[in-house]
Structure formats: C-alpha cells, structure tokens
C-alpha positions in Angstrom: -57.8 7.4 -83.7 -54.1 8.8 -83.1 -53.4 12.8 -84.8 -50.8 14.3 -85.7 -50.4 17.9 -85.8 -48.1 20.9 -85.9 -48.8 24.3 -83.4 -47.4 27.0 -81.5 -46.9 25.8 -77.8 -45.2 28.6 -75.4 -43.5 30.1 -78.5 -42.1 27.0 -79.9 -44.3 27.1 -83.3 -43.1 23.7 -85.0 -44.5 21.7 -82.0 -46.0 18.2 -82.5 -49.4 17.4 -80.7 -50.4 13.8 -80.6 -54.3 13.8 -79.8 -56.8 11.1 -79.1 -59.8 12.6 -77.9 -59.1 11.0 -74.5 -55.4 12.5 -73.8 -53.1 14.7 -75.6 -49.3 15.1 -75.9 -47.0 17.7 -76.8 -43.7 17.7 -78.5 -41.9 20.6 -79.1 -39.6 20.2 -82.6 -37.7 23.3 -82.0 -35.2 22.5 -79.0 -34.6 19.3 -77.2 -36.2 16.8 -77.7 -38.5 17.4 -75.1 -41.8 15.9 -74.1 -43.5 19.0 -72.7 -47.4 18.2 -72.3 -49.0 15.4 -71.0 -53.0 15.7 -70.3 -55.7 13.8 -70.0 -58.7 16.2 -71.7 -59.3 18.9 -69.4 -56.9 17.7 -66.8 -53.9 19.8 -65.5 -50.2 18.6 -67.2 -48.3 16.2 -65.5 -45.2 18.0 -67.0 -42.8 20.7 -65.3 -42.2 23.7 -67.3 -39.8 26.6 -66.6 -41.4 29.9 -67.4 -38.8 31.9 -68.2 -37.2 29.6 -71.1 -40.3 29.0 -72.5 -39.9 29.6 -76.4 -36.2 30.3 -76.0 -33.7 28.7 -78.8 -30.3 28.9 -79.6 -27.3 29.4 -77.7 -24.4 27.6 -76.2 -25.8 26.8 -72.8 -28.1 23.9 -71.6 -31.3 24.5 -70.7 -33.8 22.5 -68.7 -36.7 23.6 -70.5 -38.8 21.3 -68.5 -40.9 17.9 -69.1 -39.3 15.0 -70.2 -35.8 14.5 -71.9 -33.1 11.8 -73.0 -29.9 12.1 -71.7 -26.9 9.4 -71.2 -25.1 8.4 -68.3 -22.8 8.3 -66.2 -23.9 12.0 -65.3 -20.5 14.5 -66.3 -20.6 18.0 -65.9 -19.6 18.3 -69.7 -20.6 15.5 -71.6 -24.3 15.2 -69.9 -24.9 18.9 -70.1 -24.5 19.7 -73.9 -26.9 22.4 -75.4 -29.8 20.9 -77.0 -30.9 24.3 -78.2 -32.0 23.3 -82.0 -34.0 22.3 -84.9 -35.1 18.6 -84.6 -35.6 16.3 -87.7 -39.2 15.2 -87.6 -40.5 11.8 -89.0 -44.4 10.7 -88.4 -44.8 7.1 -87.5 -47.9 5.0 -87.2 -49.4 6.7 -84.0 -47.2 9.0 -83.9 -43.8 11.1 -84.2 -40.0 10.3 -84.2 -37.5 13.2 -83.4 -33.9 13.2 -84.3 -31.2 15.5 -82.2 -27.6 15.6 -84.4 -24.8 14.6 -82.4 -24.0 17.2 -80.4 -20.1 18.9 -81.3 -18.6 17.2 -77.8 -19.9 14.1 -76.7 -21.1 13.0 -80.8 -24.5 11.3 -79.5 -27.3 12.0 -81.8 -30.5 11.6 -79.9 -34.2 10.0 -80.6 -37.2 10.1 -79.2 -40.2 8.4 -80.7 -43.5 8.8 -79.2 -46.2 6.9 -79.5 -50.2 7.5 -78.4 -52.7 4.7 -78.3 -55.6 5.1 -80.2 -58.2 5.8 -77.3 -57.3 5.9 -73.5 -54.0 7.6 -72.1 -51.6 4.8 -72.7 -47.9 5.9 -74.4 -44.9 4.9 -75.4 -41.9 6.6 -75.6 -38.4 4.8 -77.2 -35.4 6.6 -76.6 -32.3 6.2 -78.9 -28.8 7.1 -78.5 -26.6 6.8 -81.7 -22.8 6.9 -81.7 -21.7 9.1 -84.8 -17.8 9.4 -83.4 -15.0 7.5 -85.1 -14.5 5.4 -81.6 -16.4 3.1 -79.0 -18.4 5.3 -76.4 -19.8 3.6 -73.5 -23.0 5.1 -71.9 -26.4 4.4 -70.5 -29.7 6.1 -71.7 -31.3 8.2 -69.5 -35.0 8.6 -69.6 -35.6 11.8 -67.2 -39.5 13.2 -66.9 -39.4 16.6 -64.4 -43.1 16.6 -63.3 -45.1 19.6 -61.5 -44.6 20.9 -58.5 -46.5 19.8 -55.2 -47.3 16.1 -56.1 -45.6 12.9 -54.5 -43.0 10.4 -56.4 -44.1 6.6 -55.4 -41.4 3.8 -56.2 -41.9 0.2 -55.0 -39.5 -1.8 -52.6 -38.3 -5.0 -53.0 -40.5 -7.6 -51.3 -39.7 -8.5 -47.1 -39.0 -11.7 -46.5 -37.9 -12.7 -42.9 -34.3 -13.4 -41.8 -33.1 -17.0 -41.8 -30.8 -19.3 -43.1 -31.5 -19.3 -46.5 -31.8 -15.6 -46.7 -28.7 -14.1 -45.4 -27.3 -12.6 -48.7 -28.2 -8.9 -49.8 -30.9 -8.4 -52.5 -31.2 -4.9 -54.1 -28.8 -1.3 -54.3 -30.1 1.4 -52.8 -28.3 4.6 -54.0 -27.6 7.4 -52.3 -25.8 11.1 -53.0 -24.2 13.6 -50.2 -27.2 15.5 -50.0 -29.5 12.6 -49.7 -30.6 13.6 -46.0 -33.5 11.4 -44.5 -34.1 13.7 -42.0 -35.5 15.5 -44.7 -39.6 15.5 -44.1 -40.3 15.1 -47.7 -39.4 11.5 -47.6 -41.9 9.0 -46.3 -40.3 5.3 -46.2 -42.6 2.6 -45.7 -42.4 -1.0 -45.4 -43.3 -1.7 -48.9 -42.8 1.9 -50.9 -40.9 4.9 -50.7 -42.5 8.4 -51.6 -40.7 11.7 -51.8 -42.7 15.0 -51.6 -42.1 17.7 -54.6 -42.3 20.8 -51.8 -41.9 24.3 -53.5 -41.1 25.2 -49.9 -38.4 22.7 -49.2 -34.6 22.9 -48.4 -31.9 22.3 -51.0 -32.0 18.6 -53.5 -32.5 15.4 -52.8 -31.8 12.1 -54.6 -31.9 8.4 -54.5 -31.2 5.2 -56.6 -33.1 1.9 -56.5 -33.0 -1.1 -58.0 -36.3 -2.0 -59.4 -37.1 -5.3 -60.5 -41.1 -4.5 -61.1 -40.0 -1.6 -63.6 -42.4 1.1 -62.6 -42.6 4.7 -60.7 -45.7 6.4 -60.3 -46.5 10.8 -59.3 -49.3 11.5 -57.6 -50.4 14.9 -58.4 -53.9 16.9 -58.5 -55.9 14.0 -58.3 -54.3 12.5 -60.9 -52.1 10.2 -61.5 -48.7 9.5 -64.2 -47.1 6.2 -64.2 -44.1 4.6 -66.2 -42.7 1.7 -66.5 -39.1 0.3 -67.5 -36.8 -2.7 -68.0 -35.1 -4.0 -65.7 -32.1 -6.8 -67.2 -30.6 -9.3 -64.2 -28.2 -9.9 -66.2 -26.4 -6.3 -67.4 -24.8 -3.6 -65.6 -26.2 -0.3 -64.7 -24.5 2.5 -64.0 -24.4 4.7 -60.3 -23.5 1.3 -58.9 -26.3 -0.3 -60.3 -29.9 1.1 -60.4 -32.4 1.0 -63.3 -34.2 4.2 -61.4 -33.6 7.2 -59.9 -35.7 10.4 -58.1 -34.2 13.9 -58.0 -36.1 16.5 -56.6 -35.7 20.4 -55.3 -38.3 23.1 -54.6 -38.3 23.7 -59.0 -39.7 19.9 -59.4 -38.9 16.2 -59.4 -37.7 14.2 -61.8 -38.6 10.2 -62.5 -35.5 9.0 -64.2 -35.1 5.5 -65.5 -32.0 3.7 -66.9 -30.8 1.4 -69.5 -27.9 -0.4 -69.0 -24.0 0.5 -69.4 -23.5 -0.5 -73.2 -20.6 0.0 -75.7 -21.4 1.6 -78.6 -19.3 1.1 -81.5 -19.2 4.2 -84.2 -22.7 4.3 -85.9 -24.5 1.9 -83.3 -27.4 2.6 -81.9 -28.9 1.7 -78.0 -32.5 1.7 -77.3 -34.5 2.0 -74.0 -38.4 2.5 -73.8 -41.0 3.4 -71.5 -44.7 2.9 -71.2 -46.7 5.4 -69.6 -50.3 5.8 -68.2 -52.0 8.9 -66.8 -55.1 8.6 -64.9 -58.0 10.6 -62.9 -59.5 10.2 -60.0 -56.9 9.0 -58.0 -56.5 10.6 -54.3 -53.3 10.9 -53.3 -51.8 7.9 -51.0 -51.0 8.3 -47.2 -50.1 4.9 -46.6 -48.7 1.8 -48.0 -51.7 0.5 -48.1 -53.2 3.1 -49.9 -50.9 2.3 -52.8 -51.5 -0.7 -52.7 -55.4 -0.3 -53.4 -55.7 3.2 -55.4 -51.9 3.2 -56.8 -51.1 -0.6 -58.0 -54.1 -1.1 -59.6 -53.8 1.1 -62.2 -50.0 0.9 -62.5 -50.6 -2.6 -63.4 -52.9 -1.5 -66.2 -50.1 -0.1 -67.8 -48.2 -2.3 -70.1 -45.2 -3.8 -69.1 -42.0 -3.1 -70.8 -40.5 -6.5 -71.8 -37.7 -5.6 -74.1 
C-alpha cells in the first residue's frame, strides 16, 4: 500500500514522501516542483542534489535545486529560467500527490507535477502539466528533466541497423547536436546499437546530445543500481531542437535525462500533458558493452510500463 506523508527533507519541512515499503519518493512542497528522492529501501538516491541550496527559498533567481523538474521548451535564457522559488498547492491523489506551481510573472505557465507510486515494487509515474494562464496562445513543449548522481552512466538506445540497399536509401532518425558536443570527449562510448555518456566529476566542460527515440526509454546506471524512464514518442507531431523526443546533458555537477513532448499551442487556460514511467532496480552491474545492455539493461527496462499516451 501507497503513503502519503509530510516531513522535513534538507530543510524543506512541507515535503511529500510517497512510501511503499519497497521504494520511497520525495517531493519537496516548498520550491519547485521538484522530485528530489528516489530509493529503493536502503539503496543510495538516484537523484542529484546541490548542497549548498538545500533548504533555500525565496528569491528572484533560479535555482537548480537538484532531482527532477518540469520545464518547457524551446530552451530561452529568460522564459526557461524563471524562479521557481515558492509555496506549491498540494492535492493527494489515489497513490499519490499532485503539485501546482502558479504561473510564473513572465512566461504565465503554471506548472504540475503529479506523482504517482505503485502499491508494491518501484514502479512510478510522473504526469507533467503545463497550463497557459496568459490572455494569448503560447507555443511550447514540456520538458521532463531528471539530474541524477554523479559517477554513473546515461544508456539511450539507437535506432535499429539495417543494411544499405535500394529500398533503404532515405534517412531515418535526428541526431542532435550543440557546439560543445565534442566526441572526442572520453565520456562518450557509441556503440553499434546504444549510446552511453559517462557522468565524470573529473571531466572537461558540458556535453549534450539529441535523439530521436522511437522505443521511448533512457536508462542510468549507477551504484549497482539502476533508474529507467520511459516516454512517448508521436510520428506524427513536431518536436522541438529539430525534432527529438530526448535529450542528455551532462558536466562534472551531474547528468540530466530529459524527455520531450511535442511543440503544442496552447490557447489561454489550456493545458498540455506529458508523462513518464519509471523503474529503479538493484543488482544491476554496470554495462561495458552493447551486449551487456542488451542482457542486464533491456530486460528490466522492458519491465517498465510503456507510456502509450
């Protein structure tokens, strides 16, 4: 059975803590929204948090805080960085907990986040909402970022080979890149059928890549554990950063597993959704090889429900 409860995490004392006797998350109420703990009993936190904004609220400037947060894009140095420095709204739901953000003063998106724990196992689900409270249309994505712990490895899946020929001479998927996406870079290990970046403390500088994922899923690899989620992905709609449903930023702070809704116009008091399924497991060593995904990684990615809507 699914509880709800209200405690002090890190100096944030109206935090929400969803609890199944199997795995536990953490929801702070106080800034954000932000998902800031997510364990399996006894197990070490999947979730990135910054130590010295721990417990801090107020103010006019954004804050990373750490663990997992809703955002829109296309990414703007204005818009996309508003202070989320406040009180939430908080509404149980059946196995669970919805939070509400007000629309923020500039950009006039209020922000949800309803999370969701299964009864018994690790399995959640997290819907993101992005309401338009101005008095015009605003068109945006949703933005589901998670910035995980240092020193694991982010695992996406490539699109499937098939050999040239005739019938195949037509590109198949978007592969994203930013001016400091450097491959020379040894964090990044590209396989034939998976990429993985490395989340290296000591590394140089960001990295960041986009990918179009048609199996809706990216997994992290972390202290023998590890965190998948999963995602839409619509054929038929248009995404934004030239068309990706996914994207991995990373520096020597963390790494973040971002997924994305597609480009919608919101009318004034209309409301997007995007959701995300996610699974956390133990006992898993960490991959060297593709085809170490493919026997200790897939399996249990595939255990996690897939997002159909």
């Amino acid at each position: 059975m699914t509880t709800l409860t209200t405690r002090d995490f890190h100096g944030w004392p109206t935090s929400q803590v969803l609890s199944n006797g199997d795995a536990e998350l953490i929801v702070t109420a106080d800034v954000g929204p932000r998902i800031l703990s997510y364990t399996l009993n006894g197990g070490p936190n999947v979730m990135k948090l910054f130590e010295n904004q721990l417990g801090l609220t107020g103010g006019d400037g954004f804050r990373a805080y750490g663990g997992h947060r809703l955002w829109h894009a296309p990414e703007n140095i204005d818009r996309t960085y508003t202070p989320d420095n406040g009180l939430l709204a908080v509404t149980p739901v059946p196995n669970g907990v919805r939070l509400t953000m007000a629309a923020d003063a500039l950009a006039g998106i209020e922000k949800q986040m309803e999370i969701t724990l299964a009864s018994s196992g690790a399995t959640a689900t997290v819907v993101h909402r992005l309401v338009n409270r101005t008095l015009w249309p605003v068109e945006l994505a949703p933005w589901s970022l998670t910035q995980v712990c240092q020193g694991g490895l982010a695992i996406v899946p490539l699109p499937p080979y098939a050999p040239h020929g005739p019938e195949r001479l037509l590109p198949t998927n978007t592969f994203t890149l930013w001016s400091y996406t450097n491959f020379a870079d040894p964090r990044w290990r590209i396989g034939a059928r998976y990429i993985a970046l490395r989340q290296d403390p000591t590394g140089f500088g960001a990295q960041k890549f986009g990918l179009r994922i048609a199996d809706g899923w990216a997994a992290y690899a972390f202290q023998e554990h590890l965190f998948v989620k999963r995602f839409v992905w619509n054929p038929t709609a248009t995404y934004p950063d030239h068309g990706v449903n996914y994207e991995t930023y990373t520096d020597p702070d963390m790494l973040e597993l971002e997924s994305l809704g597609p480009l919608a116009t919101l009318a004034p008091g209309a409301t997007v959704t995007h959701t995300e399924h996610w699974g956390l497991f133990a006992g898993v060593p960490e991959p060297r090889t593709d085809d170490d995904i493919d026997r200790d990684i897939l399996p249990r990615v595939l255990s996690v429900p897939p997002v159909t809507d």
